[in-house]
C-alpha positions in Angstrom: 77.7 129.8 230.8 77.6 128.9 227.3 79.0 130.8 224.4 75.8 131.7 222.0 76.9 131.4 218.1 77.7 134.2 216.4 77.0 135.2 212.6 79.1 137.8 210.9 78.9 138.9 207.6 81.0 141.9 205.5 80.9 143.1 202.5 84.2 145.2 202.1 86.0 147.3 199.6 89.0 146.5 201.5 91.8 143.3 201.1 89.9 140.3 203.0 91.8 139.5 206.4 92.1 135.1 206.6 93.1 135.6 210.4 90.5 138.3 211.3 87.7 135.8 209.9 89.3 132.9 211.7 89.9 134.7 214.8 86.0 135.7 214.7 84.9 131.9 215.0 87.5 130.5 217.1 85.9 129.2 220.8 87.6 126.9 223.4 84.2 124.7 222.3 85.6 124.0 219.1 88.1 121.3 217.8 87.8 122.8 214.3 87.7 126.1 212.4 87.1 124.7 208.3 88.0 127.6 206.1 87.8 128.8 202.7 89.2 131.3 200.3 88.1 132.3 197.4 90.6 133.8 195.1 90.4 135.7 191.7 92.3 133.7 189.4 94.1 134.0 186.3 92.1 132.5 183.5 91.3 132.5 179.5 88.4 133.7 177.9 88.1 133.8 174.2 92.0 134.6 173.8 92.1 137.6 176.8 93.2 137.0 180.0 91.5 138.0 183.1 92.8 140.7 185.0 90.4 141.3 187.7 86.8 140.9 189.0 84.5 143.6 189.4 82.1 142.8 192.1 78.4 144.6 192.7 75.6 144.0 195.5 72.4 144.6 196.3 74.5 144.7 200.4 71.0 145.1 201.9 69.4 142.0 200.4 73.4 140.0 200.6 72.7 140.7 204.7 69.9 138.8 204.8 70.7 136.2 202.4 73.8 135.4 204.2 71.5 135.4 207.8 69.0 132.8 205.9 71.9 130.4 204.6 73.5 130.8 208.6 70.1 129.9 209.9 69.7 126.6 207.6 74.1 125.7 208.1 72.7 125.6 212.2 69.4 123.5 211.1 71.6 121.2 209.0 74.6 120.7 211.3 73.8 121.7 214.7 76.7 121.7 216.3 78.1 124.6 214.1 79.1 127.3 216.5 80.2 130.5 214.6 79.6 131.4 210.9 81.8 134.0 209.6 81.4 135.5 205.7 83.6 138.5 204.2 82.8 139.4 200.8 84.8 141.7 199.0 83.2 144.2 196.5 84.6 146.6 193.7 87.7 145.6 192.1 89.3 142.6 193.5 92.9 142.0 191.3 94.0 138.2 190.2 95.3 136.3 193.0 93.4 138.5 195.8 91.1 136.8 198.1 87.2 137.7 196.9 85.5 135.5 199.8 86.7 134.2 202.7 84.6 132.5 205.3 85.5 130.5 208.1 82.7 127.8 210.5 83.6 126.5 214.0 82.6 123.1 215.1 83.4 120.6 217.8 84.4 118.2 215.2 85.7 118.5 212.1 83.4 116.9 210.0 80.2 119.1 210.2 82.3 122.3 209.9 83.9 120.7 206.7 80.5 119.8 205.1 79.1 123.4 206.3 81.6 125.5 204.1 81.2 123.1 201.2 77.5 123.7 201.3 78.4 127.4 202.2 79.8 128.2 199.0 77.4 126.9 197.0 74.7 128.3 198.2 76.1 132.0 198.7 77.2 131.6 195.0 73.7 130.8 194.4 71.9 132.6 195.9 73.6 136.0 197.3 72.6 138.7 195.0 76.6 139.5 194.6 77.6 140.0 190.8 81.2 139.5 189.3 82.2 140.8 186.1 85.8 139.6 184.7 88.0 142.5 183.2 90.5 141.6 180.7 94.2 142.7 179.6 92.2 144.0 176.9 90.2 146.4 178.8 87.1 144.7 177.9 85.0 143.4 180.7 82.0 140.6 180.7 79.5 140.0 183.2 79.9 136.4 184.4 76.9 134.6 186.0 77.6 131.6 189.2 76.2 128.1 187.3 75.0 127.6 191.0 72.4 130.5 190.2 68.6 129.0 189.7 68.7 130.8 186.5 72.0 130.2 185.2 72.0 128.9 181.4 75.5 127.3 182.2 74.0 124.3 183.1 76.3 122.8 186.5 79.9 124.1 185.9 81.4 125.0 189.3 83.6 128.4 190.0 
């Protein structure tokens, strides 16, 4: 009997677990597992140096956002076999992991172009929102240039 594909998304307040979201996807049917991490990283803004990332959601609305950009990976590369998403929320300190997300595929290829187009689209269109905290003890919210109404205008995260 075949293995259906499984989705699994979390949002978490909790440290992000690579081998739990790898483990999640693996299958016997699968050559590759492609990966990425996201990671909060040390970086400048006018003079202060970020400390952190804040992170909100609006989770209900992230669930079915993430189910949506699952349902087009599948239409675009059909021989995807798991999709797995953990998203952190609440304070996330430089050098944690604030995604990680993991695709199973036969082949390497497809799996590799899925998480690409992954991250692109969760950053554009899950209603996740990250605002940087500085050594300062200000904070600013940040908006993803992926984002339909960005004003960045195409810079990547």
């Amino acid at each position: 009997m075949a293995e259906p594909p499984r989705d699994i998304f979390r949002l978490s307040r909790d440290w992000l677990s690579v081998q739990e979201v790898v483990d999640s996807v693996s299958s016997s049917r699968c050559g590759a597992v492609s990966v990425f991490i996201g990671a909060t990283r040390e970086d400048q803004a006018e003079g202060r140096k970020v400390i952190g990332l804040q992170y909100e959601a609006y989770e209900a609305m992230v669930q079915s956002e993430l189910s949506r950009l699952a349902a087009a990976l599948r239409a675009r590369w059909p021989s995807l076999l798991h999709v797995c998403i953990h998203h952190r929320l609440g304070w996330v300190k430089v050098g944690e992991a604030s995604v990680v997300m993991a695709i199973s595929s036969p082949h390497r290829r497809d799996g590799q172009e899925a998480i690409q187009h992954a991250v692109t689209q969760l950053k554009a269109s899950a209603p996740i929102w990250k605002k940087e905290v500085y050594d300062t003890q200000e904070s600013s919210w940040k908006e993803n240039s992926e984002c339909s109404w960005s004003q960045r205008g195409g810079a990547s995260d």
